[in-house]
DRENMAR-204309 format. One record per residue: residue in one letter; x, y, z of N, C-alpha, C in turn. Coordinates in steps of 0.2 Angstrom, whole numbers, padded with zeros to 4 digits, always signed. Example, Ala and Ser with C-alpha at 12.3 -4.5 7.8 and 13.67 -1.06 7.14 Angstrom:
<recs>
A+0066-0028+0039+0062-0022+0039+0066-0016+0039
S+0064-0011+0035+0068-0005+0036+0064+0000+0039
</recs>
This chain:
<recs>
X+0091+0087+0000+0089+0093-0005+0081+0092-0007
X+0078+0097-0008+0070+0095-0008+0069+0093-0015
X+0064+0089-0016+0061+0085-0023+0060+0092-0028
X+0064+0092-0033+0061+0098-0041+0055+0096-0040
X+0050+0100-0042+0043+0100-0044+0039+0095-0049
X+0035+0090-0050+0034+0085-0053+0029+0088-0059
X+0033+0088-0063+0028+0093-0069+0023+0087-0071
X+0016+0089-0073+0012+0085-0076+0008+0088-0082
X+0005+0083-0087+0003+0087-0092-0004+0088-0093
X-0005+0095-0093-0011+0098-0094-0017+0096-0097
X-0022+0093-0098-0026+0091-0100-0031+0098-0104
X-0032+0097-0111-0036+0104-0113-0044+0103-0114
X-0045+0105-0109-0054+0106-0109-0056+0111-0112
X-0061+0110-0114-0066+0112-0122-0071+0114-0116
X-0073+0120-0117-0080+0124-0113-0087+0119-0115
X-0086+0119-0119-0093+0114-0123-0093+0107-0122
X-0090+0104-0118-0089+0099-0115-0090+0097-0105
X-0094+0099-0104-0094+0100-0096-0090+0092-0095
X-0096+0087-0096-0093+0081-0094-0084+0077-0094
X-0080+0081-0099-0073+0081-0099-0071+0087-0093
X-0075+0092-0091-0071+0096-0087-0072+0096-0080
X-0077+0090-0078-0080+0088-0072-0076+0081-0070
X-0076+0079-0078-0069+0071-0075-0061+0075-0073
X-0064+0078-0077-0055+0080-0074-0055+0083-0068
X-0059+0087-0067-0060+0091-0059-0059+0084-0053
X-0063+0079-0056-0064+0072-0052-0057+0066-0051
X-0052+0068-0057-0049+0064-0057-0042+0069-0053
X-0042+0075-0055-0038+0079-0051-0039+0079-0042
X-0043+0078-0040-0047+0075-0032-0043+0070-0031
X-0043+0064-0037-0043+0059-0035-0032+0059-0034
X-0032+0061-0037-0024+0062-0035-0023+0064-0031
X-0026+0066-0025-0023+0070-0019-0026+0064-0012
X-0021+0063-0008-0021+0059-0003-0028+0058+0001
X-0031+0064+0003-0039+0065+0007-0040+0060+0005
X-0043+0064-0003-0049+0061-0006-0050+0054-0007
X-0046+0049-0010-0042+0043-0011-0043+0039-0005
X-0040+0044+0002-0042+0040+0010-0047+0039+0010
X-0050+0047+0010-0059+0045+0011-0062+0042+0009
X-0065+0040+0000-0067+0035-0002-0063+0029-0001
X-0058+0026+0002-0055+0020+0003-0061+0019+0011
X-0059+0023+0015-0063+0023+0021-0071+0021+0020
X-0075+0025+0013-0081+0025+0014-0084+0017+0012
X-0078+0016+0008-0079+0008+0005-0080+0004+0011
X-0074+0005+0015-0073+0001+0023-0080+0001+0025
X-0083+0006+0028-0089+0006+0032-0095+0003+0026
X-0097+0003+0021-0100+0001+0018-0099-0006+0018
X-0095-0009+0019-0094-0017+0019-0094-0018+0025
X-0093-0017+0031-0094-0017+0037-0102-0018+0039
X-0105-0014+0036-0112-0012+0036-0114-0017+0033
X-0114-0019+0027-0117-0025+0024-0115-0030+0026
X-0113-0033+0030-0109-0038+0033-0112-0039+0040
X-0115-0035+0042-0117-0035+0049-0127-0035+0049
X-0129-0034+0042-0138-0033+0040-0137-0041+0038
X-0145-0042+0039-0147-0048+0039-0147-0053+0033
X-0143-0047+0028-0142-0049+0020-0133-0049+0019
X-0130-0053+0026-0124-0054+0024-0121-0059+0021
X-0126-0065+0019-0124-0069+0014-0123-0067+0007
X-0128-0062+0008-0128-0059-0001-0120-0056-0003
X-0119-0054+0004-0111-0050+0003-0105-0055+0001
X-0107-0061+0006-0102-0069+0005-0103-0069-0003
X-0110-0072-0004-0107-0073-0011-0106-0069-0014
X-0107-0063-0016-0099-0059-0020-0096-0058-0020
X-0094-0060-0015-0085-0062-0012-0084-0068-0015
X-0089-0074-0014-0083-0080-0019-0087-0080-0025
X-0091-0075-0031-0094-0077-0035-0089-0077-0040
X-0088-0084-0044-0081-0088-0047-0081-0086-0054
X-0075-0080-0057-0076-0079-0062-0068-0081-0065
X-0070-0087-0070-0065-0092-0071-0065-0095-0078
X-0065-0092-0082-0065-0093-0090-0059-0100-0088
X-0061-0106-0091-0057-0109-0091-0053-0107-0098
X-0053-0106-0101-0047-0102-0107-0040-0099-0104
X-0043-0097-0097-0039-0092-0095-0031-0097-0092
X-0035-0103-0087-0030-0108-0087-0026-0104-0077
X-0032-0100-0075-0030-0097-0069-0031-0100-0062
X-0033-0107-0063-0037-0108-0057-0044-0104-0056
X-0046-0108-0049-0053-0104-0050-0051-0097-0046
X-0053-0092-0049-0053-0086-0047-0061-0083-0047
X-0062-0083-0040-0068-0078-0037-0067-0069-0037
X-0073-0067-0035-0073-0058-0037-0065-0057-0032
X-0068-0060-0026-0061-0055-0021-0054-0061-0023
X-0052-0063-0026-0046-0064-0028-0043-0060-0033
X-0051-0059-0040-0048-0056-0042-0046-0049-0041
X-0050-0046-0034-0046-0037-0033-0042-0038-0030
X-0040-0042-0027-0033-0045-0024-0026-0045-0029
X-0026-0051-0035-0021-0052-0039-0022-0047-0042
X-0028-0044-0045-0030-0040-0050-0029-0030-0052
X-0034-0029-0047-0034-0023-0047-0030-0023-0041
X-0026-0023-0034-0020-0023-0033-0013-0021-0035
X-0014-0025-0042-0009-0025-0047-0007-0016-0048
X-0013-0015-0049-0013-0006-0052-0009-0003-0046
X-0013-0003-0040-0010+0000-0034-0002-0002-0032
X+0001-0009-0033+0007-0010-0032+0013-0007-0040
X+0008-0005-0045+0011-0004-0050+0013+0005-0048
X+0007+0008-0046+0008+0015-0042+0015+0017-0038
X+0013+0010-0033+0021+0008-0028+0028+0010-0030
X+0026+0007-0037+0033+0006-0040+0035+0010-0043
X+0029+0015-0046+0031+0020-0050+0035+0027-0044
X+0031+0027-0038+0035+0030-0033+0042+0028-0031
X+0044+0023-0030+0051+0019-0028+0055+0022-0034
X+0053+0020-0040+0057+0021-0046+0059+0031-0044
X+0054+0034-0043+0052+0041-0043+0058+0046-0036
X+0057+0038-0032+0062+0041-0025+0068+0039-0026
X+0069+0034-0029+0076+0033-0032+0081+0038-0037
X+0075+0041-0039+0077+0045-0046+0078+0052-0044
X+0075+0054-0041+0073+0060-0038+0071+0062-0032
X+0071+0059-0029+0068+0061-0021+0073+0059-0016
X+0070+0056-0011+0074+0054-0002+0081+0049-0005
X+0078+0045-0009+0082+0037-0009+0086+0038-0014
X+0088+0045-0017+0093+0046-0021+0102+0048-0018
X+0098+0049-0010+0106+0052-0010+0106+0046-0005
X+0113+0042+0000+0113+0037+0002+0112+0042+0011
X+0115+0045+0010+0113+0049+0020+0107+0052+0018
X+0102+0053+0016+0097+0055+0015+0091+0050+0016
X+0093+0044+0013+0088+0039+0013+0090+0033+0017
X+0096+0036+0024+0097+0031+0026+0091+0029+0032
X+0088+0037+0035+0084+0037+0041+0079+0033+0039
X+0075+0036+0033+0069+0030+0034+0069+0024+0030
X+0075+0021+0026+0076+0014+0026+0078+0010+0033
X+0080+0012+0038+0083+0008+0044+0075+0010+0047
X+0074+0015+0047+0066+0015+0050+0063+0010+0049
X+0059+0010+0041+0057+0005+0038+0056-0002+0039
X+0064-0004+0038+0066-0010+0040+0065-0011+0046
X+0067-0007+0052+0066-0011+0060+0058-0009+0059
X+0054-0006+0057+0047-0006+0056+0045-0013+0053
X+0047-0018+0052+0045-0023+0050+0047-0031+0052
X+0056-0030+0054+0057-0034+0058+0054-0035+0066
X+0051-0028+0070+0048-0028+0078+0042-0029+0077
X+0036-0029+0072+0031-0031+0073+0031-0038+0072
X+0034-0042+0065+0036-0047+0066+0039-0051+0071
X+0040-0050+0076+0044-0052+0081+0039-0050+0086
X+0036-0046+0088+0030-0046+0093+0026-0052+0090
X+0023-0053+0083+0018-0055+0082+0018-0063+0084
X+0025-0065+0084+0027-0071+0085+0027-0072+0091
X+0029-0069+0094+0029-0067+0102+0021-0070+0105
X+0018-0066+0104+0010-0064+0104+0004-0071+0103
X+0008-0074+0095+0004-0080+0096+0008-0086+0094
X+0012-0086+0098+0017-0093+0099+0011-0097+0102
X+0011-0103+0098+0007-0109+0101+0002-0112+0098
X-0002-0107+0095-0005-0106+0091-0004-0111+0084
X-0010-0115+0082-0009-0118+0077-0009-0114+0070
X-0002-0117+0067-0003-0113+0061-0003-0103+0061
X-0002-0102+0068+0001-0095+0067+0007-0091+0063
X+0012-0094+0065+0017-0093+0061+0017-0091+0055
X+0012-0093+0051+0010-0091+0044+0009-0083+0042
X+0008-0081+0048+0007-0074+0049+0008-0068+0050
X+0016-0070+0052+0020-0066+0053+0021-0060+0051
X+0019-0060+0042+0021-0053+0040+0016-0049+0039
X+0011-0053+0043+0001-0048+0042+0004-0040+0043
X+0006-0041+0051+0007-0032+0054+0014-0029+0053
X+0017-0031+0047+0023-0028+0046+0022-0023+0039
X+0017-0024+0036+0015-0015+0031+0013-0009+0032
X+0012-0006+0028+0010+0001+0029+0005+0004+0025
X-0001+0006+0026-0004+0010+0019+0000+0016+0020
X+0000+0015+0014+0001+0023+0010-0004+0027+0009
X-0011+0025+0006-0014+0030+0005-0018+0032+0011
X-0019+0028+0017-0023+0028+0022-0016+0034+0026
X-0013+0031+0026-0007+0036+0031-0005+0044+0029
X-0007+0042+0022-0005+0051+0019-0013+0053+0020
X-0019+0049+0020-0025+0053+0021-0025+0055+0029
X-0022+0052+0033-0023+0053+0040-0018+0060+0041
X-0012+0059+0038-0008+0065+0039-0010+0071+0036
X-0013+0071+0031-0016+0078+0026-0020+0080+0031
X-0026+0076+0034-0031+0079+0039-0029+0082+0044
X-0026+0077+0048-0022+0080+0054-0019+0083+0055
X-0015+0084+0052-0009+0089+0051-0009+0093+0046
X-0012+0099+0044-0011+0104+0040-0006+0107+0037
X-0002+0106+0042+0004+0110+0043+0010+0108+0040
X+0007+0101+0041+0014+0096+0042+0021+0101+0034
X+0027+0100+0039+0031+0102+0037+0034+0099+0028
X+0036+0099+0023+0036+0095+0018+0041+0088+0019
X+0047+0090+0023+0052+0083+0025+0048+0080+0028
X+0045+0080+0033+0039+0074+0037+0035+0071+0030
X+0031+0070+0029+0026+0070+0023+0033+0066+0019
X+0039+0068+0015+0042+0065+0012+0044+0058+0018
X+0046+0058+0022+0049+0055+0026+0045+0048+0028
X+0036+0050+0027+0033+0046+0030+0031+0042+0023
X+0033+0046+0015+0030+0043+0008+0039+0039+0007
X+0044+0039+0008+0047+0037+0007+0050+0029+0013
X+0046+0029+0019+0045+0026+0023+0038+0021+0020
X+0035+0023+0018+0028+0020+0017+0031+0016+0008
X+0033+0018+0004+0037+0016-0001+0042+0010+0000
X+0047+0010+0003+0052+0005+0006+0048+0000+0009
X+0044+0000+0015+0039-0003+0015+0036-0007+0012
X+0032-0006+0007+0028-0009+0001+0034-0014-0002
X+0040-0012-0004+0045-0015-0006+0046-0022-0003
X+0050-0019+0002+0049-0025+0008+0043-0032+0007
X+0035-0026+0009+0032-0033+0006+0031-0036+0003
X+0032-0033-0003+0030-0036-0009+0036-0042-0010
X+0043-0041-0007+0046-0047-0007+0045-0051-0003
X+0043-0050+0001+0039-0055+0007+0035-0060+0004
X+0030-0055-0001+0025-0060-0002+0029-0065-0009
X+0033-0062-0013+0036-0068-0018+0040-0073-0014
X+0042-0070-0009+0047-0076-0004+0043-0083-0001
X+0039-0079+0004+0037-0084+0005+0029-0085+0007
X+0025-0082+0003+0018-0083+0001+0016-0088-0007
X+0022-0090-0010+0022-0094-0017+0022-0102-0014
X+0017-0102-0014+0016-0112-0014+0020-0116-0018
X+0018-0115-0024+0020-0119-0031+0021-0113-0036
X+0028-0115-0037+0031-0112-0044+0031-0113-0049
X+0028-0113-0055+0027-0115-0062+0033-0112-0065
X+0039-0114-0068+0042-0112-0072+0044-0107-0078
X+0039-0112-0082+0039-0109-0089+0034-0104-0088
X+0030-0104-0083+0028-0096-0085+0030-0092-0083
X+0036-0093-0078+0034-0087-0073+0041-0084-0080
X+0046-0088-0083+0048-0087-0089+0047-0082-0093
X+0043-0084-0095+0039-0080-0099+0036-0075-0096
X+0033-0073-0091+0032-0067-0087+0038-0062-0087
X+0045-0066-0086+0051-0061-0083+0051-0059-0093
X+0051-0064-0096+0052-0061-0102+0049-0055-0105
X+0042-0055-0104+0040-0050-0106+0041-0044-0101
X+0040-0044-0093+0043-0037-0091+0051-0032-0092
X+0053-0039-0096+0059-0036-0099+0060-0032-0104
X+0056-0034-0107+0056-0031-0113+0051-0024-0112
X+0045-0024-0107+0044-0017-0106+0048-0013-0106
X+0053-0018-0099+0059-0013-0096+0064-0009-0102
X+0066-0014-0107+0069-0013-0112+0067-0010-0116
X+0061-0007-0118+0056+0000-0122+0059+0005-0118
X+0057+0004-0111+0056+0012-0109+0062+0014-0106
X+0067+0010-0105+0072+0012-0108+0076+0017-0113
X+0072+0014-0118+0075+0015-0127+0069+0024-0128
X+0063+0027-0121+0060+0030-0121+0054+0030-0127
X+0053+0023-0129+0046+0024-0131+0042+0025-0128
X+0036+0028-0131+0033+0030-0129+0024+0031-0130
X+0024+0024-0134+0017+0023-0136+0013+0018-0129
X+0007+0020-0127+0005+0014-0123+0001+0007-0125
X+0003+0008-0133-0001+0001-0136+0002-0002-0137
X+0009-0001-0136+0014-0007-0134+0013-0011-0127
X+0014-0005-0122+0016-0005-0116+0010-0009-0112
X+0003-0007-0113-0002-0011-0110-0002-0018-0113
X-0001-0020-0119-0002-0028-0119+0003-0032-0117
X+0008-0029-0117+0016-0030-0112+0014-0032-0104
X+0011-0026-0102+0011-0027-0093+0005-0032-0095
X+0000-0032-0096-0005-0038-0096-0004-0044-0096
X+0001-0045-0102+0003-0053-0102+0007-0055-0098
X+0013-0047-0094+0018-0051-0091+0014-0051-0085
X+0009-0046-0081+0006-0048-0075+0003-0057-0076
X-0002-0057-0081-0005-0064-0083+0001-0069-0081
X+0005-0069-0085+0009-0075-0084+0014-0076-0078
X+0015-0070-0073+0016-0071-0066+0010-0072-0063
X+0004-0070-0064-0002-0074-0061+0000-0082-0061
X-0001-0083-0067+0000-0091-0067+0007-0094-0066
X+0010-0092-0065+0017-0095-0060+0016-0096-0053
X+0012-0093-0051+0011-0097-0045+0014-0090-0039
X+0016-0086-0042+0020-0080-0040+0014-0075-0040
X+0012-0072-0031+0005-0066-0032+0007-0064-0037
X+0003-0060-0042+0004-0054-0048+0003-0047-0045
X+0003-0044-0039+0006-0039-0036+0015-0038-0038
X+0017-0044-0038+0023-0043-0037+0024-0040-0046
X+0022-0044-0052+0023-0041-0057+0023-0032-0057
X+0016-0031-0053+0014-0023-0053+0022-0018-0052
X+0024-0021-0046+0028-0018-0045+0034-0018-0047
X+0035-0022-0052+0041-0024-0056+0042-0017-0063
X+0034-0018-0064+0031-0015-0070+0033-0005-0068
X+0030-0004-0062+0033+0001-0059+0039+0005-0060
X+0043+0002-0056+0050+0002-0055+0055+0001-0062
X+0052-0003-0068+0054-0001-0076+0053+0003-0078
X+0048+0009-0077+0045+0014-0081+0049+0020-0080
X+0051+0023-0085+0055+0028-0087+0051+0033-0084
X+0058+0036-0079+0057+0042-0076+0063+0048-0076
X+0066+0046-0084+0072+0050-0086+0070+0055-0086
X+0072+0061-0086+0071+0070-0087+0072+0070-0096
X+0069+0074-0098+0068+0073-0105+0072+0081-0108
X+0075+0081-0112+0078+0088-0113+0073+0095-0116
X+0068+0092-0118+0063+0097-0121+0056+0096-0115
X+0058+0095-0107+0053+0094-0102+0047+0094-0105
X+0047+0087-0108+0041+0084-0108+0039+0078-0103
X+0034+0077-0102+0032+0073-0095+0035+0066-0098
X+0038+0065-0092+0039+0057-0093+0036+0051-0094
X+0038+0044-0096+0034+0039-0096+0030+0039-0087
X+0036+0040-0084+0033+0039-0078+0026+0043-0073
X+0027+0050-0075+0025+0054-0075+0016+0053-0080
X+0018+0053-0086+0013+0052-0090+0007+0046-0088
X+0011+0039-0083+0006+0035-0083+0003+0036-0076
X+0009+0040-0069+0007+0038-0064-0002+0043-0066
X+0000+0049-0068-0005+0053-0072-0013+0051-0074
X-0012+0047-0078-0017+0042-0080-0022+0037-0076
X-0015+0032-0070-0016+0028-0067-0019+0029-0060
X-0017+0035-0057-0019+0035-0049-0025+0036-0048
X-0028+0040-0053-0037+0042-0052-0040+0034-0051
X-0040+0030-0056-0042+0023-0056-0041+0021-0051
X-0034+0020-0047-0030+0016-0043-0036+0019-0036
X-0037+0026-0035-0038+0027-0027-0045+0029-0029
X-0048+0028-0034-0052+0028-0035-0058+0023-0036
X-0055+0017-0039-0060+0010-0040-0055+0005-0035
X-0050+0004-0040-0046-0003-0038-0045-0004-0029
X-0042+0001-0025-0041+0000-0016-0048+0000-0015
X-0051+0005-0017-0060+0004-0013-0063-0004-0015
X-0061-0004-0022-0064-0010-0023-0064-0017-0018
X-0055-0016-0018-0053-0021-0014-0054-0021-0007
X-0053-0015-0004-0056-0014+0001-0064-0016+0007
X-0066-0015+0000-0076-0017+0000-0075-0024+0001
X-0072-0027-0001-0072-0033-0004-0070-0036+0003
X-0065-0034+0004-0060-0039+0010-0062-0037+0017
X-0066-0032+0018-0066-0029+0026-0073-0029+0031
X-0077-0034+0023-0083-0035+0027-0082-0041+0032
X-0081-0039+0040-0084-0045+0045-0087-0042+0048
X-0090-0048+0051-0096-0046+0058-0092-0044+0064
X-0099-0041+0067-0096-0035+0074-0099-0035+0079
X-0103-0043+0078-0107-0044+0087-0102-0045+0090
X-0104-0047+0098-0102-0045+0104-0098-0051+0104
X-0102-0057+0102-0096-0064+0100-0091-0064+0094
X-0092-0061+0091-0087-0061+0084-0080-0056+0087
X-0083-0050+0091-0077-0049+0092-0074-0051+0099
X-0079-0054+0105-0074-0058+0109-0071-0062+0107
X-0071-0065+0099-0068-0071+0098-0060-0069+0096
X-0059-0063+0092-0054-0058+0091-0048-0058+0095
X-0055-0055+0103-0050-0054+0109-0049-0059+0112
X-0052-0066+0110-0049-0072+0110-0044-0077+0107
X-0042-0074+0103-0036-0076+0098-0029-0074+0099
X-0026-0078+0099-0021-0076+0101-0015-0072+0093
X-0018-0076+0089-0016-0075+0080-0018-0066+0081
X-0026-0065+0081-0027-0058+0080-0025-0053+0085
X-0022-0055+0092-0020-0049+0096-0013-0049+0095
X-0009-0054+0089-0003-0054+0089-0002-0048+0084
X-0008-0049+0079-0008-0043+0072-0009-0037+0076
X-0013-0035+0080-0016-0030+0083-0009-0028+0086
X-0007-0031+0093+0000-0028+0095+0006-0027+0091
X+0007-0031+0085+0012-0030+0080+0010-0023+0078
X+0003-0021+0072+0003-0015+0072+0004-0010+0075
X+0003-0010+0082+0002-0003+0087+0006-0003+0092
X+0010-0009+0093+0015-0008+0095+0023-0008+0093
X+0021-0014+0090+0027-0014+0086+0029-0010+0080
X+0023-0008+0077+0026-0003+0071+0030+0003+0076
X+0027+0003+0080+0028+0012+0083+0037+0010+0087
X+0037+0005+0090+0045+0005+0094+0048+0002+0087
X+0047-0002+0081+0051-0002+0078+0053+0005+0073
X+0049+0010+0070+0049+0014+0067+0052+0020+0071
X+0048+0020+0076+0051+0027+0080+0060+0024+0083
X+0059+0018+0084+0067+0016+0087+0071+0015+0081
X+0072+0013+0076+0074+0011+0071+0077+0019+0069
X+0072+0023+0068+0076+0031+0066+0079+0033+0073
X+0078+0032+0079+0081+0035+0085+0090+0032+0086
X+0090+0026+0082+0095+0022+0085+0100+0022+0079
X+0096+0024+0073+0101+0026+0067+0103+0032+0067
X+0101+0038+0071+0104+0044+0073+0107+0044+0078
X+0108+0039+0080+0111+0041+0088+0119+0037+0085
X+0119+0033+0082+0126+0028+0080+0129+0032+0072
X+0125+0036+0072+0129+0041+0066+0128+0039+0060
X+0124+0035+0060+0121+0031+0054+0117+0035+0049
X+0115+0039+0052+0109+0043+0048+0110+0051+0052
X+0106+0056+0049+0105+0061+0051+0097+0064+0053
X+0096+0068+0056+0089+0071+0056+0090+0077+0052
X+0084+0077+0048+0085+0082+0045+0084+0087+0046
X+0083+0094+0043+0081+0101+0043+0072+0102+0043
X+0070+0104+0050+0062+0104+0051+0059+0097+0053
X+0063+0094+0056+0061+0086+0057+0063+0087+0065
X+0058+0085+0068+0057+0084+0077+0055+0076+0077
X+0057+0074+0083+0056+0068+0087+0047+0068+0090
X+0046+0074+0089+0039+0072+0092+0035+0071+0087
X+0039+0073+0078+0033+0072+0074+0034+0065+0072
X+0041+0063+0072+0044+0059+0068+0040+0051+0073
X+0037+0055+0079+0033+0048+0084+0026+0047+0082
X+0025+0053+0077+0017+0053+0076+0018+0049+0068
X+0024+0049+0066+0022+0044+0059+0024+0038+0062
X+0028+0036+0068+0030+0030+0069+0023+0026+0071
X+0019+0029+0075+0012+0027+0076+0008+0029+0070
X+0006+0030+0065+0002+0029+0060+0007+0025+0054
X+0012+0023+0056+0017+0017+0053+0011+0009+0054
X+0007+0010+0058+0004+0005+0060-0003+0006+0058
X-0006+0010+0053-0011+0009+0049-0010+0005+0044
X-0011-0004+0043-0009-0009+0041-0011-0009+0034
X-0019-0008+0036-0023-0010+0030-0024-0014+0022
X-0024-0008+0020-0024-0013+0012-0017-0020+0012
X-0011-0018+0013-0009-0021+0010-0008-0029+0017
X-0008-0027+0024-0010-0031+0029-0015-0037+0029
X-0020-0035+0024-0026-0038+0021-0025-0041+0017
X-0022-0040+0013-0018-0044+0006-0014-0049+0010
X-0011-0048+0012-0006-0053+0017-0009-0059+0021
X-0013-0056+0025-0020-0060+0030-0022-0065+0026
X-0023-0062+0019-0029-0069+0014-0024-0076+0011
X-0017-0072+0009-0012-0077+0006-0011-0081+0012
X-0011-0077+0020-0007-0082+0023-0013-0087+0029
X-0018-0084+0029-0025-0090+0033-0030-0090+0026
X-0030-0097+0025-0035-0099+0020-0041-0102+0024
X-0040-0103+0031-0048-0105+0032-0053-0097+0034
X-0058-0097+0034-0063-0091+0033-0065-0088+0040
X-0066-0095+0042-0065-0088+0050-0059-0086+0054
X-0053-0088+0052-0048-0086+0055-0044-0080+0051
X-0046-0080+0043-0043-0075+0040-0049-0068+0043
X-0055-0068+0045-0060-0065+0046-0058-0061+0053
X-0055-0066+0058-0054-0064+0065-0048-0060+0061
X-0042-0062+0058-0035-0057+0056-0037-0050+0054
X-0043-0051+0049-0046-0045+0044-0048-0039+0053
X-0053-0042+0054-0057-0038+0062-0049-0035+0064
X-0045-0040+0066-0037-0036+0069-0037-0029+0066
X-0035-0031+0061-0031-0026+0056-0033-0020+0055
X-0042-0020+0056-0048-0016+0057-0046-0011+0063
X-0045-0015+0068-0045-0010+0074-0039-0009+0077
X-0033-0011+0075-0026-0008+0075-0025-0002+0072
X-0029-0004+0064-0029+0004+0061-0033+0011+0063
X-0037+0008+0065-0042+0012+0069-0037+0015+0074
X-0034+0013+0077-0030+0013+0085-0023+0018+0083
X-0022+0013+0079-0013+0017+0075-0017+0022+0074
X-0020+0026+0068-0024+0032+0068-0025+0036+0072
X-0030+0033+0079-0031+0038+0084-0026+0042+0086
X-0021+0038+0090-0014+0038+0091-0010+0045+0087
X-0008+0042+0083-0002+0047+0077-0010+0055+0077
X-0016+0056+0076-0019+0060+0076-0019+0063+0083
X-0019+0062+0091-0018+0066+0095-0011+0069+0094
X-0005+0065+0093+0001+0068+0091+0001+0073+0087
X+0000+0073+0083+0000+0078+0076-0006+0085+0078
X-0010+0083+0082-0015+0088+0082-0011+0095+0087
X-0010+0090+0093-0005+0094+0099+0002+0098+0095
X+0005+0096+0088+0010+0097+0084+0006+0106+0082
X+0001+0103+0079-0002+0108+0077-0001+0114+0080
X-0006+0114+0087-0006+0120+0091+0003+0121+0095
X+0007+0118+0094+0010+0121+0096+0015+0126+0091
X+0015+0123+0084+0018+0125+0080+0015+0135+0079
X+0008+0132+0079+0001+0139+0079+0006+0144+0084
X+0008+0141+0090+0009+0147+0097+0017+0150+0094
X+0022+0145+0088+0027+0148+0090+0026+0153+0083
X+0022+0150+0078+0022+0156+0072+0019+0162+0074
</recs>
């Protein structure tokens, strides 16, 4: 059944106010896929560029310039960990608020409905990891990096789908957000599994406590957020300091936020913050982080060193190939054993162009890269992979989709 319309609440703009009626023009932008991709995208090449001028050390150190109030009791935390724990947090908080949204209301509510792109999903994450291993068995200390090319962006894959595909049907698009969703899930239990060195107890304690008790407000439908922000704060801070990414609070935080239908339709908790939150999110916090983590070098030797790695041609083939035979086979072999069904407007030729843009890694691949190689040129040579995988998975799923286009054009 198709998604009910996602009501949001209107902001009232005052004529005598341009600068309220310009941020909201901006922030309305910022809520749609394109825009969100492109400034993610503009940030990439901006770091890229300054990473390659002869003022690339300047870039290094704002990358590790150490902002660590010892009060805080965090370890030492540099600019790019904290857009990593930090502003990430918001992004994976986004995440959650979708899953909570598709469970409630969308794909993941019915169980033969959310069966296709859950097995999808899933073998999307099991075959790249299994290439990647493949790939660079032997390698010292590869294995750590198994789960680099088993993500999916979401924002980069719906900005790649918007442009290319115009057309695109609305099941596809649902298909490719509830696949990209599930996904994020996945990793983010990845990275509590087995990205946590040392667990501190009493914090992380105190962390479940307080996202309880969020959970436990918005439940009961309160609905003030001067409760609710110093709630998420403490409880992200004190999974920070358990030793546990604070991504993962994000999406805890997510996934508790009330997305009950209210009887007088008024916008919901969830509604009301995703509302709030996304302009920020695709706006600062991914480009932030993105700026931050994508800048390496692109001489002739940096990147033969790449295609000499056996670690990075493992991430590179996991994403562009493995995403694509796990995602596209994963839905091929759950329709063919009755497990699942194809839906109404859903083709095998489009469903091959998301299975190859399944393979644009990025944000969250990067997020991964950094927890799982701590020495600086091999997390660097991983970063480069994930660059030109997604570059690759892009191209790819874009001739698919363009050829969709025109043929779509000839039967209408």
């Amino acid at each position: 059944m198709p998604r009910p319309p996602t009501r949001r609440p209107v902001a009232t703009v005052w004529p005598f106010r341009p600068t309220v009626r310009y941020g909201g023009q901006v922030a309305r932008a910022l809520r749609t896929e394109t825009v969100g991709g492109i400034i993610m995208l503009t940030a990439t090449v901006a770091a890229l560029v300054w990473a390659n001028t002869p003022w690339e050390s300047s870039y290094t150190d704002l990358q590790t310039y150490e902002i660590s109030p010892h009060w805080l009791h965090l370890g030492h935390m540099d600019v790019q960990h904290w857009a990593s724990g930090g502003l990430l947090a918001v992004f994976f908080y986004i995440a959650g608020l979708e899953l909570r949204e598709e469970l409630a209301h969308g794909e993941l509510r019915d169980v033969r409905d959310a069966a296709l792109p859950v097995i999808a999903a899933t073998a999307g994450v099991v075959v790249p990891a299994l290439i990647f291993l493949v790939v660079s068995a032997g390698e010292p200390d590869a294995a750590r990096g198994w789960a680099v090319p088993t993500a999916t962006d979401i924002a980069f894959a719906l900005a790649v789908l918007a442009v290319t595909f115009s057309t695109c049907p609305a099941p596809l698009r649902a298909f490719l957000l509830t696949l990209a969703v599930v996904d994020d899930l996945i990793a983010i239990t990845i990275i509590a599994l087995f990205y946590t060195d040392e667990l501190r107890v009493a914090p992380l304690v105190i962390g479940v406590v307080l996202i309880a008790a969020y959970g436990v407000l918005q439940s009961r439908d309160v609905r003030s957020p001067w409760i609710y922000v110093p709630l998420a704060v403490l409880g992200w801070y004190f999974v920070q300091r358990s030793g546990i990414h604070a991504t993962v609070a994000g999406v805890a935080l997510g996934m508790l936020t009330n997305s009950k239908e209210t009887p007088d339709e008024r916008p919901t908790n969830a509604e009301r913050t995703d509302h709030a939150l996304r302009p920020f999110s695709a706006g600062f916090c991914v480009p932030v982080f993105a700026f931050l983590s994508a800048g390496v070098g692109l001489s002739a030797s940096q990147l033969g060193a790449v295609f000499g790695d056996r670690v990075a041609l493992g991430v590179i083939a996991g994403l562009v190939i493995g995403k694509f035979v796990g995602v596209f086979g994963g839905a091929w072999t759950a329709v063919r054993l009755g497990l699942a069904t194809l839906g109404e407007d859903l083709y095998w030729r489009e469903i091959a162009g998301v299975a190859m843009l399944a393979g644009v890694g990025f944000t969250v691949s990067l997020l991964i890269g950094g927890l799982a190689y701590t020495d600086p040129s091999q997390f660097e040579r991983v970063t480069t992979a994930v660059l030109i995988a997604s570059i690759l998975a892009s191209a790819a799923a874009t001739v698919v989709f363009r050829r969709r286009v025109r043929q779509r054009a000839r039967l209408d």
